[in-house]
Phi, psi and omega in degrees: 000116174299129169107353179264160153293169182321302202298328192063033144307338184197129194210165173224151174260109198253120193252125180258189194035011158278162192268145158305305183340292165312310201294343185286328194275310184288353161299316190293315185286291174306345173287329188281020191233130200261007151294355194273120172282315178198141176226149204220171149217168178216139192235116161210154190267132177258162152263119150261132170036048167081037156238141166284168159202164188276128160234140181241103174275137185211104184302111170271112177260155140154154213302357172247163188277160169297305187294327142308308188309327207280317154343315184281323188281325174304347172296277169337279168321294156333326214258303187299339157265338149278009186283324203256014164288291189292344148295314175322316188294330216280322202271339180291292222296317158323304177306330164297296217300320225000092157256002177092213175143000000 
């Protein structure tokens, strides 16, 4: 994988068109998985072909390969916005109803 060590212990990833606001929450998130030795993000605005776009580089060091831990937190994210989807829905649809919530 370009851009990895021998080992593949450490690798960085670059997510386009996102904001820091992501690389800081997926930086937060991923420090809190305890294979991760250190995560980083880095933010820049690029030029592709006279367009700007957003890019967030986000450095993995850790005892494990990266590329699953990132795979695990992309699960893990997915699951969790879909929980606070369907609460979000349960308590609007109460709140129409008013039944409270």
């Amino acid at each position: 994988m370009k851009g990895a060590s021998d080992d593949l212990s450490a690798a960085t990833y670059r997510i386009y068109v996102e904001s820091h606001t992501m690389g800081n929450a997926l930086r937060w998130m991923l420090m809190k998985n305890p294979k991760v030795e250190f995560c980083g993000y880095r933010y820049a605005l690029i030029s592709l072909l006279r367009r700007f776009s957003n890019l967030v580089s986000l450095p993995i060091f850790s005892t494990f390969l990266p590329l699953f831990i990132l795979r695990r937190l992309q699960l893990t994210c997915s699951l969790s916005y879909s929980l606070l989807f369907v609460l979000s829905a349960s308590a609007i649809f109460q709140w129409k109803r008013g039944t409270g919530g």
